[in-house]
C-alpha positions in Angstrom: 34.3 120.8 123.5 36.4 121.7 121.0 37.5 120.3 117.6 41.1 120.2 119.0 40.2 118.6 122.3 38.2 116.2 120.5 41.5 115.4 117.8 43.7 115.0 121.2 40.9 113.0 123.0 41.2 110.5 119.5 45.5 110.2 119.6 44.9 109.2 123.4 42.1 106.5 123.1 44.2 105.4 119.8 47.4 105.2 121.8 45.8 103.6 124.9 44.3 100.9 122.3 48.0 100.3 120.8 49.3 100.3 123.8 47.0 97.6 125.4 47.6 95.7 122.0 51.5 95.5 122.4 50.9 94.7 126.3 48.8 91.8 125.5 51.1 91.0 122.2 54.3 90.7 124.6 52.3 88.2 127.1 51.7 86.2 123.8 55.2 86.0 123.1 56.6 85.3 126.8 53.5 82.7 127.5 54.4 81.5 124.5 58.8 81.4 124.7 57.6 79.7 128.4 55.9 76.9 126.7 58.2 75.8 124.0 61.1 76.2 126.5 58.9 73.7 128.9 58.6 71.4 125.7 62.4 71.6 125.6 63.6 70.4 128.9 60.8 67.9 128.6 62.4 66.5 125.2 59.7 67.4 123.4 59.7 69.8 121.4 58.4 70.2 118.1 58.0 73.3 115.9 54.5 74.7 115.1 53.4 77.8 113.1 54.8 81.1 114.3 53.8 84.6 112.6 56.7 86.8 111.8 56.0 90.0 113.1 58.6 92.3 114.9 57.2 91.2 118.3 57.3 87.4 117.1 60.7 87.4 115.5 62.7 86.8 118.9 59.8 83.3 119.3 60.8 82.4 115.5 64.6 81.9 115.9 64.5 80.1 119.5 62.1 78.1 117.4 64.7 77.5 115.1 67.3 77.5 118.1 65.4 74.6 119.7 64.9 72.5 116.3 68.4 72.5 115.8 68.8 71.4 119.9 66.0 68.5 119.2 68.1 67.4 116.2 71.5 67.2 118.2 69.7 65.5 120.9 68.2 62.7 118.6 71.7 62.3 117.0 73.5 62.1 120.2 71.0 59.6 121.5 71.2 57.1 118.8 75.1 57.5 118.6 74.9 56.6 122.3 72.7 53.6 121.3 74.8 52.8 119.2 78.5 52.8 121.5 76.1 51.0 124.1 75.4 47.6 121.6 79.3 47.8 120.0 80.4 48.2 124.0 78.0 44.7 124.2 79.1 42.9 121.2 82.8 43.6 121.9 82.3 41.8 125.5 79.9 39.1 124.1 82.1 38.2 121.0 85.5 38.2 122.9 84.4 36.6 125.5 84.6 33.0 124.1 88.0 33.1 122.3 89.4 34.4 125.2 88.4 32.0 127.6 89.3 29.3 124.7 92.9 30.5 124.0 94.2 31.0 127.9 92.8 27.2 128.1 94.3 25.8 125.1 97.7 27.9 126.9 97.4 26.3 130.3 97.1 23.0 128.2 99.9 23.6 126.4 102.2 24.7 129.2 100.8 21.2 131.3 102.2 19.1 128.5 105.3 17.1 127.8 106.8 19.6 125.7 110.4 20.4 125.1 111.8 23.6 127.3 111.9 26.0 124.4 108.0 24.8 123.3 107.5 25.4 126.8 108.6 28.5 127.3 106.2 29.7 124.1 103.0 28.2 125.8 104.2 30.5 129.0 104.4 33.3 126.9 101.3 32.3 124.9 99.3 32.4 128.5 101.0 35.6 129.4 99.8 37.1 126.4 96.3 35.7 126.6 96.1 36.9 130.0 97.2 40.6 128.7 94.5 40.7 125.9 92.2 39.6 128.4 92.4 42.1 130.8 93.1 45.1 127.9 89.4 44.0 127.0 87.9 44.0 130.5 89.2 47.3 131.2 88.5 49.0 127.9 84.5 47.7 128.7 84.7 48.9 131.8 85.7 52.5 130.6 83.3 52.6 128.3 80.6 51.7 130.1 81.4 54.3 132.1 81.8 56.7 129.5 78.5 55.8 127.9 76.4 55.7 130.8 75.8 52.0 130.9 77.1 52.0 134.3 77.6 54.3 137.0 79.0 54.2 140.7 76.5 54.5 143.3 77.8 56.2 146.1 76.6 55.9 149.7 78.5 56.4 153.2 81.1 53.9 153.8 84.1 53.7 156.3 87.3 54.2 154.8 89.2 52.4 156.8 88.0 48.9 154.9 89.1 50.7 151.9 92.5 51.0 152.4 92.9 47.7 153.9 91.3 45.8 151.0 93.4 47.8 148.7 96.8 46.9 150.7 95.5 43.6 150.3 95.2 42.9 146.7 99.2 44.4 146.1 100.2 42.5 149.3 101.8 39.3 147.3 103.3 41.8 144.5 105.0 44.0 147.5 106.2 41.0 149.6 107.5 39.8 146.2 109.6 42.7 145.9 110.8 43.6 149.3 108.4 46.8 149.8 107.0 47.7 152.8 103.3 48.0 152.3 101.7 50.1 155.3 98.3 50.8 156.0 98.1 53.8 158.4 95.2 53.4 160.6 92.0 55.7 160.1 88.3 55.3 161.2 86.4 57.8 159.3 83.9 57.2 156.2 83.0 59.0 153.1 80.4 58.6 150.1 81.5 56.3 147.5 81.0 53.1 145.8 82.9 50.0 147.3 83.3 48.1 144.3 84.3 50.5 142.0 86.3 53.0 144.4 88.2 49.6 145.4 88.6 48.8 141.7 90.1 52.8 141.5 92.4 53.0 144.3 93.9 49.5 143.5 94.9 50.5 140.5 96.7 53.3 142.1 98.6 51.3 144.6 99.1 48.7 142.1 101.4 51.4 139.8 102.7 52.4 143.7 104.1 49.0 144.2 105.1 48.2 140.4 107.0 51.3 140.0 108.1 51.4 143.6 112.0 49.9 143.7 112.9 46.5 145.3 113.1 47.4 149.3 111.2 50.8 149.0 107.6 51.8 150.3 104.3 52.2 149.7 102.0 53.9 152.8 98.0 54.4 152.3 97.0 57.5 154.5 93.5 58.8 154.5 92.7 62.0 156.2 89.4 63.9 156.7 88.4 67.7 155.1 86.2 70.0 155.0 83.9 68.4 152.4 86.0 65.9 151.1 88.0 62.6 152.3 91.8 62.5 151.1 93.3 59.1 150.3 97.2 59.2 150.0 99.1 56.5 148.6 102.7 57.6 149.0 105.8 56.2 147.5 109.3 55.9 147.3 109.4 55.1 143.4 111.7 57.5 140.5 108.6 59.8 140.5 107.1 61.5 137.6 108.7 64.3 135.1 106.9 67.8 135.7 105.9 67.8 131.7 103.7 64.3 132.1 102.3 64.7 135.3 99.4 66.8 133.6 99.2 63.6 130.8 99.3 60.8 133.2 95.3 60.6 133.9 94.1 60.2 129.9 93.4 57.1 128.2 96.3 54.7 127.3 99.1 57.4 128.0 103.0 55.7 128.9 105.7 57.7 130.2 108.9 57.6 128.5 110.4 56.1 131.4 107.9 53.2 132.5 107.1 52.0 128.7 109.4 49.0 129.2 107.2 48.1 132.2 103.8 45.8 131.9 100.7 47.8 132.0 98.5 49.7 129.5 98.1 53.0 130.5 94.4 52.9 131.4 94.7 52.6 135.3 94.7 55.8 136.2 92.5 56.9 133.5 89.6 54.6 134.6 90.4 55.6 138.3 89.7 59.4 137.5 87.2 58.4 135.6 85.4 56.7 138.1 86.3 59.2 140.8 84.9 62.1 138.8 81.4 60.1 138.3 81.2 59.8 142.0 81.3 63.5 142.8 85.8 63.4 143.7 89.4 64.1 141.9 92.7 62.7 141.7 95.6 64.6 141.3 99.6 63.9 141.8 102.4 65.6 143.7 106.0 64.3 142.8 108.4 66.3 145.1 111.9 66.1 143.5 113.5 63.0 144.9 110.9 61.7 147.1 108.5 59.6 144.7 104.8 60.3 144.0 102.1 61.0 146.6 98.9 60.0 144.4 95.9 61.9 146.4 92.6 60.1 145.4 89.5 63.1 146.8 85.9 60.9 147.7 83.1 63.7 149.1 82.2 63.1 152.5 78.3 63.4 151.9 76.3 61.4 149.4 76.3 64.0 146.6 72.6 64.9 145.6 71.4 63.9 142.3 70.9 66.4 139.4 
């Protein structure tokens, strides 16, 4: 054998040895990426002691990627803790001077007082009642927001729904010469019943308050492919094109219903709790033919993530 075959016999045994070094380098690497990204969607990662070589550098910044991801988490978890305990000490520490102002009101307004003194304990209860309900909502929301509570959606009819719905706006509607209609409908859909009712009555409830004396209000439900469609059509002013797309966030009024009563967190909380539930709600306002609200529930129970 010669001295060249035995130089090109060397490079190959040299190059198979590097090349089995980088093979079982890159293994290293991957077995070891695997791991700490395992550690990560655990929630438990924590950095160790990583080389800096070229075939290490890709491990060393999702090691730093990851710290930086453990950090956010932490931080989001305790502000959560934290929103969860205000959310509690807001509803603990109202609760009581609440309840003791609307009775001291309904005292008031019992009492042998002159008309006008009367008329301020009225408006005294009225007010009490406002503050009261500006509090339950805003809990509710952000329970919702914070994950202290959630809908639990199973199959329901919808039919019951509807009716219930009708029901709660029934006095307000008779009140003001509207024809409330339920149209009949038997099929069912995946929601929860007490806070889907809580959701679509505030939707009929702006239907009927912004619905003028001797108008209508129809509930219409309708089955599609994968989702149920509640309708709650009305014969009200409508809504302007530009706040149609503002309608659904927090405390919004429209220039042409802040003279009414309300808050502007009905239809926030409904989408809110429709979009928890797996639905929508959007709006259609054909000119000169009110609002038809369309509230979207899934047929199925969605499947958890």
């Amino acid at each position: 054998m010669t001295a060249l075959t035995w130089v090109l016999l060397a490079f190959a045994v040299i190059g198979f040895i590097f090349g089995l070094w980088q093979w079982m380098a890159r293994r290293r690497t991957v077995r070891q990426l695997n791991a700490m990204l395992d550690r990560a969607i655990a929630g438990g990662f924590a950095e160790d002691a990583f080389d800096e070589t070229a075939l290490s550098a890709l491990e060393g910044r999702l090691a730093r990627f990851l710290r930086g991801s453990a950090a956010v988490q932490k931080t989001a978890a305790a502000e959560q803790a934290a929103v969860k305990s205000l959310i509690a000490d807001i509803s603990h520490q109202t609760r009581t001077p609440i309840a003791n102002l609307l009775l001291y009101a309904s005292l008031l307004s019992e009492s042998s007082l002159p008309p006008q003194q009367q008329e301020q304990a009225r408006a005294l209860m009225a007010q009490g009642e406002k503050l009261s309900f500006l509090i339950q909502t805003l809990v509710k929301a952000s329970r919702l927001e914070a994950g202290i509570v959630a809908p639990v959606p199973a199959r329901h009819p919808v039919g019951a729904l509807l009716q219930d719905a009708a029901a709660q706006e029934e006095r307000a509607a008779r009140d003001k010469r509207i024809a409330l209609r339920v149209l009949p409908f038997e099929g069912a859909a995946a929601f929860d019943p007490r806070w889907t009712s809580e959701a679509l009555g505030n939707v009929v409830n702006n239907a009927v308050k912004y619905t003028p004396a001797g108008g209508a209000v129809t509930l219409s439900a309708q089955l599609l492919d994968s989702f149920c469609r509640i309708d709650v059509a009305d014969t009200g002013p409508g809504i302007p094109e530009g706040e149609q797309g503002e309608i659904f966030n927090r405390f919004y009024r429209g220039a042409s219903t802040r003279a009414a009563e309300g808050l502007g967190l009905g239809l926030y909380l409904a989408r809110e709790i429709l979009t928890r539930q797996g639905g929508y709600i959007k709006v259609a306002c054909p000119p000169g033919a009110g609002c038809v609200f369309s509230l979207y529930l899934p047929r199925e129970t969605p499947r958890p993530l």
